[in-house]
C-alpha positions as CSV (number, residue, x, y, z in Angstrom):
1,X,15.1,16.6,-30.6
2,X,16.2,20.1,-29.6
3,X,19.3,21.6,-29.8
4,X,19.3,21.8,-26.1
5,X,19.1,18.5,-25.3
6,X,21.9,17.4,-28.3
7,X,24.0,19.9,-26.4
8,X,23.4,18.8,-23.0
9,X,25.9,16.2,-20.8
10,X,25.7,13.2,-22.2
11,X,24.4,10.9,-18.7
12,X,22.9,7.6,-20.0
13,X,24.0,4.8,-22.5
14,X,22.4,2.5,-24.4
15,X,22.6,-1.4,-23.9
16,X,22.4,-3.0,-27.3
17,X,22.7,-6.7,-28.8
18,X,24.4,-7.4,-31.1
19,X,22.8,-10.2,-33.1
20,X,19.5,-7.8,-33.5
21,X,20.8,-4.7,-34.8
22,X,18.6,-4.4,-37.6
23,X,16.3,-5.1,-35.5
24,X,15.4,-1.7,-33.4
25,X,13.6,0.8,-34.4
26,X,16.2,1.9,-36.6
27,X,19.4,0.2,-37.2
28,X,21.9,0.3,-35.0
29,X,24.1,2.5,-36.5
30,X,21.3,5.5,-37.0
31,X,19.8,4.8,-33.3
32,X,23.5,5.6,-32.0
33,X,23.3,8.9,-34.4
34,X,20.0,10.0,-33.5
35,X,21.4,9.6,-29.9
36,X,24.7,11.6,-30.5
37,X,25.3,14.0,-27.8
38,X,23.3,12.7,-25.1
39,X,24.9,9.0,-24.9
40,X,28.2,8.7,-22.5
41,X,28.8,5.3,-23.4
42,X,27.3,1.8,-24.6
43,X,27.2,-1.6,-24.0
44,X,27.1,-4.0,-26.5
45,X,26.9,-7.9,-26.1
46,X,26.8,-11.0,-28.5
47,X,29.7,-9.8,-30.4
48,X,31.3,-13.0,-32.2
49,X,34.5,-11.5,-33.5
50,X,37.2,-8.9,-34.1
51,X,35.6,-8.1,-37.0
52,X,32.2,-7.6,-35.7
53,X,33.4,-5.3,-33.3
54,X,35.3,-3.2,-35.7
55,X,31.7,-3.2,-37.6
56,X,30.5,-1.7,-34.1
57,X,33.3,0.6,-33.1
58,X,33.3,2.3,-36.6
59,X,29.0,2.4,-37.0
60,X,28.3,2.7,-33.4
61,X,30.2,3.6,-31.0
62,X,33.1,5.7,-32.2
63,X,34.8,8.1,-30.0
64,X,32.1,6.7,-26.9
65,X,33.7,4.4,-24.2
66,X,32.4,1.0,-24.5
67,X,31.5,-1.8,-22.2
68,X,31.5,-5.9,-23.2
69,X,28.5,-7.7,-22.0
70,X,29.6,-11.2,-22.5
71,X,27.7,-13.7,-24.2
72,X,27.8,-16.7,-22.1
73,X,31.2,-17.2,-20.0
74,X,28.7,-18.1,-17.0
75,X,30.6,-18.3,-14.1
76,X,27.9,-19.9,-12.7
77,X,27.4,-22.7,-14.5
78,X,28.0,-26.0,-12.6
79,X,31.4,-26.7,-14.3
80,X,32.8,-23.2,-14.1
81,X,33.4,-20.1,-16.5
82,X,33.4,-21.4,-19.8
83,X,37.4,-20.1,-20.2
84,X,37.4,-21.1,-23.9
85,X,35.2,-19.1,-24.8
86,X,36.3,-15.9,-22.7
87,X,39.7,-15.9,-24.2
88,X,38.5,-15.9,-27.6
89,X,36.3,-12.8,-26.5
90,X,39.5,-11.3,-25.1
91,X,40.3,-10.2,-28.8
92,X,36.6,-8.4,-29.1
93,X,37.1,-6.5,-25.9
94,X,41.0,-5.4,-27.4
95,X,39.2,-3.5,-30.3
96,X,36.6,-2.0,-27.9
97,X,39.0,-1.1,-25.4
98,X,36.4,-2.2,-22.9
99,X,36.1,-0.4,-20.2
100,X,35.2,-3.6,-18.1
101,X,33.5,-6.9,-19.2
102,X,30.0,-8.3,-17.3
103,X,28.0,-10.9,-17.6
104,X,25.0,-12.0,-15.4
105,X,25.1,-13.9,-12.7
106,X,22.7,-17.2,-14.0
107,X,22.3,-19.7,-15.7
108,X,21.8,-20.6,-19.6
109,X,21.8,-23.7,-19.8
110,X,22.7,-26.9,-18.5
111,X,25.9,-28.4,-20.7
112,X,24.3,-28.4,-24.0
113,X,20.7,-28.1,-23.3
114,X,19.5,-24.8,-23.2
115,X,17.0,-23.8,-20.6
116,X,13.5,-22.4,-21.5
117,X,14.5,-18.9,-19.5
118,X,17.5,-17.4,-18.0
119,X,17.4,-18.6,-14.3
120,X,19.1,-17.1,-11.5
121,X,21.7,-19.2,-9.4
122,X,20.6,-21.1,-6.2
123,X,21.0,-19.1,-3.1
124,X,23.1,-20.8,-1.2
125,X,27.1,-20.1,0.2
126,X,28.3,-23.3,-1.6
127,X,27.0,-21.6,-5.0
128,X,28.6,-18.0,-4.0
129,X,31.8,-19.5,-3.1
130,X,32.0,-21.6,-6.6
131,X,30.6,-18.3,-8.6
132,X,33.8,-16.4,-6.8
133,X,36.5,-19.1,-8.2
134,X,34.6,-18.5,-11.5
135,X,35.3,-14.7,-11.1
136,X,38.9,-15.6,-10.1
137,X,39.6,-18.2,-13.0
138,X,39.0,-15.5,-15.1
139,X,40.6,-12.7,-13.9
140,X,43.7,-14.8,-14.3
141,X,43.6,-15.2,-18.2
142,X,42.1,-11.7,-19.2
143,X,43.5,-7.8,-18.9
144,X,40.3,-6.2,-18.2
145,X,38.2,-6.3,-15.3
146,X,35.5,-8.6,-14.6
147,X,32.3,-7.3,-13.3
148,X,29.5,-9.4,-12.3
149,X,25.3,-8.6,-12.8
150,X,22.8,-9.1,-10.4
151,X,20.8,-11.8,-12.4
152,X,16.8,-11.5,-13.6
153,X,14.9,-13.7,-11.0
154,X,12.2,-15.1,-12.0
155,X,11.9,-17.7,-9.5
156,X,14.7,-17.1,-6.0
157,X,15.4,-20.3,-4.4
158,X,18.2,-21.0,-1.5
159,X,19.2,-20.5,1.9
160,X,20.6,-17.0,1.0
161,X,18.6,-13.8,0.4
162,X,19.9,-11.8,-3.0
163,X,21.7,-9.2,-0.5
164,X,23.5,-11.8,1.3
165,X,24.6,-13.9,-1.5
166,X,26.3,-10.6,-3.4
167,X,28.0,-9.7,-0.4
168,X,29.6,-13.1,-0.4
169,X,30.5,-13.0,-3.7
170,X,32.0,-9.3,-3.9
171,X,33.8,-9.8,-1.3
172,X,35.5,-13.0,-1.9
173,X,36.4,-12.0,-5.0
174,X,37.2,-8.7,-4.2
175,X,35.3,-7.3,-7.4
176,X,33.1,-4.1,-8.6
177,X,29.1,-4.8,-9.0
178,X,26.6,-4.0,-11.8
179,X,23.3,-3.5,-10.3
180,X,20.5,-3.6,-12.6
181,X,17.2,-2.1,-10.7
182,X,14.6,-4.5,-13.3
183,X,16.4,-7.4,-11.7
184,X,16.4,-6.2,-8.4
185,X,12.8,-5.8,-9.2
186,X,12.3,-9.0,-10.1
187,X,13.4,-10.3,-7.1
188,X,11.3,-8.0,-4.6
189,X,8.3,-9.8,-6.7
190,X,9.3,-13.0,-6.6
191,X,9.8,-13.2,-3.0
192,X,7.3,-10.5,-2.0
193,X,9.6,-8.8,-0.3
194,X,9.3,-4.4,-0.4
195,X,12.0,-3.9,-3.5
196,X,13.5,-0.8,-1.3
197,X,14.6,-3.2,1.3
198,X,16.1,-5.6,-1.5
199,X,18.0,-2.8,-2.8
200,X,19.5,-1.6,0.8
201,X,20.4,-5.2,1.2
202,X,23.2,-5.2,-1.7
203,X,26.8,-3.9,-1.5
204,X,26.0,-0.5,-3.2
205,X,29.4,0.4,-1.9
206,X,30.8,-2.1,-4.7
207,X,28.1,-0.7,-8.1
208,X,30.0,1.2,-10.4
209,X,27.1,0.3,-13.2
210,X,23.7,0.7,-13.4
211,X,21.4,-1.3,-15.4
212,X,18.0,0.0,-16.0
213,X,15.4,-1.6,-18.5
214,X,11.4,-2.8,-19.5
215,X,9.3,-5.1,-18.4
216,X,6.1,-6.1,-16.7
217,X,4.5,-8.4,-14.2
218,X,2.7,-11.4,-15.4
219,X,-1.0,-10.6,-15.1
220,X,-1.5,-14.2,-14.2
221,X,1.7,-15.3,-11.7
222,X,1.5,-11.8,-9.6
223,X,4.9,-13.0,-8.1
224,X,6.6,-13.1,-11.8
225,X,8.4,-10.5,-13.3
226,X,8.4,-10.8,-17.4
227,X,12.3,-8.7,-18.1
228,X,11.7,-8.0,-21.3
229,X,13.8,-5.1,-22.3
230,X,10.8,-4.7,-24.7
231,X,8.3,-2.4,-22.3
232,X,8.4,0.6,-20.7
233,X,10.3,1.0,-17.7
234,X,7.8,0.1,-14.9
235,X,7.7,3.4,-12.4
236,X,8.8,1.0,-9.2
237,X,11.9,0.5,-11.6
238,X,12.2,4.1,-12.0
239,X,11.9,4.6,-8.5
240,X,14.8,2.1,-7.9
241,X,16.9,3.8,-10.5
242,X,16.4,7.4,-8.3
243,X,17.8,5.2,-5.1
244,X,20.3,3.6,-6.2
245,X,22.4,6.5,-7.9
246,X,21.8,8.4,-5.0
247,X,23.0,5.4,-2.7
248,X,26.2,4.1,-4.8
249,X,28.8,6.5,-3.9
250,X,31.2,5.2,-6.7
251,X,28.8,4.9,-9.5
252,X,30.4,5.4,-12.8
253,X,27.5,4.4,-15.6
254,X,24.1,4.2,-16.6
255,X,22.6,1.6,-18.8
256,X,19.5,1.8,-20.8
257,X,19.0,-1.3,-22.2
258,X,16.7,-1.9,-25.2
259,X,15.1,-4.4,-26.8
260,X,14.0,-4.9,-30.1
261,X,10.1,-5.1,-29.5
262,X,10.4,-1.8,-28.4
263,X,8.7,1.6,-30.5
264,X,10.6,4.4,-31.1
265,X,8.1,6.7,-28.0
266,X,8.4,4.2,-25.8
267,X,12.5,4.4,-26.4
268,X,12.3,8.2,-26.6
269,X,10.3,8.5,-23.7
270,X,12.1,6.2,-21.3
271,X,15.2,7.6,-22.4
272,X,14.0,11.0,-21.6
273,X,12.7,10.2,-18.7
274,X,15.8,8.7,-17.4
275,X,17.9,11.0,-18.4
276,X,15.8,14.0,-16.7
277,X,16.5,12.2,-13.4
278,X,20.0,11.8,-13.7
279,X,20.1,15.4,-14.6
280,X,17.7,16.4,-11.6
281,X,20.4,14.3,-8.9
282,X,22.9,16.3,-10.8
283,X,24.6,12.8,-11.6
284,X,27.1,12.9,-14.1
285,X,29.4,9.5,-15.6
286,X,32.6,8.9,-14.8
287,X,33.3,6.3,-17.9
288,X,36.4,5.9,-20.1
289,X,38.4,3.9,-22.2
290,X,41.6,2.2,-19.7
291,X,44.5,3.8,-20.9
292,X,47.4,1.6,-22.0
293,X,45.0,-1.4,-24.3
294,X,44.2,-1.9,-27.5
295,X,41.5,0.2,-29.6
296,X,40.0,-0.3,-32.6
297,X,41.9,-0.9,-35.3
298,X,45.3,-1.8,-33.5
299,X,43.9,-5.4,-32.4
């Protein structure tokens, strides 16, 4: 890495789990060094614990904002949020004075049965109504904002398009919206519908995070896209991405979100290639830490 591009504004963050951090192509702790200087935030979900996230604060993240992706509150799920679980993950966002929390919008499971793949919710005004109590529910037992993800789709289902059913739900619950263009992706190819009219179809007015990640379509099911995290970035992603930022006035963040089957060029070169965008719209973040909560150390 040059000097020039250590030195430069730091535009993009990484999206990292937790439960694989020795598990990229370096650990987590050196991926976030090698990064230093060109990362203006990250994300970080499947943190079990205070502790853990003390780990993460002090290896990781240090002085960078952070933002907790939640590891299966649901709001979605038939019976609700699981509310249990989110106020025990209260205590992990206090360390990282999260800058928000965000979880996708989909299903897991179904009670204690886990489903084969994540699955997006049905369509329908019934669902978007139940997913904006969720939203509420747990907006009244936690101090930090909640902001729902546009769910991977790898199958879409209902009466509702993807555009119609996030309008309901952002504005019945009066919330912020994290767009993430792979999912928006999947969508257009599950429905074969053009991806730049799915995106103009979403509240864009409401995004204040950007997802962005790897993946691939299915060589066999053309109407199936594989979000793997562990790819390159597909260049109808990319082209998303370029939308989007232009076309979400209140934009705040940048996601890259990696998985662990991905090489070390494939990261370098997605991350530079996302980062020379963001640089060519002359977008810069707007992310950090609320003022007023917990950091690490003081939870």
């Amino acid at each position: 890495m040059t000097n020039e591009k250590t030195n430069s504004v730091g535009r993009l963050g990484f999206g990292l789990d937790w439960q694989y951090r020795d598990s990229y192509p370096q650990k987590m702790p050196d991926l976030c060094a090698r990064y230093a200087g060109r990362l203006s935030h990250l994300s970080c979900v499947s943190l079990p614990s205070a502790a853990d996230a003390r780990t993460f604060m002090d290896e990781c993240a240090g002085d960078l904002p952070v933002v907790h992706h939640l590891p299966g509150v649901a709001p979605a799920a038939p019976g609700g949020p699981n509310l249990e679980l989110f106020t025990r993950l209260e205590a992990v966002s206090d360390v990282l004075g999260a800058v928000w929390t965000c979880e996708d919008i989909g299903l897991w499971s179904i009670g204690p049965y886990p489903l084969p793949y994540f699955t997006p919710p049905l369509f329908e005004r019934e669902v978007a109504d139940h997913v904006v109590d969720g939203i509420r529910r747990m907006r009244e037992v936690s101090r930090y904002p909640f902001v729902p993800e546009i769910p991977s789709c790898t199958l879409a289902a209902g009466r509702m398009s993807l555009g119609e059913f996030f309008h309901r739900v952002t504005d019945g619950a009066d919330c912020d919206l994290l767009l993430d263009v792979a999912h928006v992706f999947s969508y257009a190819v599950a429905v074969r519908r053009s991806y730049e009219d799915v995106l103009r179809s979403l509240p864009l007015e409401r995004v204040v995070e950007i997802h962005v990640a790897g993946g691939y379509i299915d060589p066999t099911f053309d109407n199936r896209y594989l979000d793997t995290h562990s790819h390159a970035v597909t260049p109808a992603v990319i082209d998303l991405l370029q939308e989007a930022v232009a076309n979400a006035p209140r934009l705040r963040a940048v996601t890259y979100e990696i998985g662990v089957g991905l090489g070390a060029e494939e990261l370098d070169s997605d991350f530079e290639r996302i980062e020379g965008l963001l640089a060519e719209a002359d977008w810069t973040p707007t992310i950090a830490r609320p003022s007023g909560l917990a950091t690490a150390g003081t939870a």
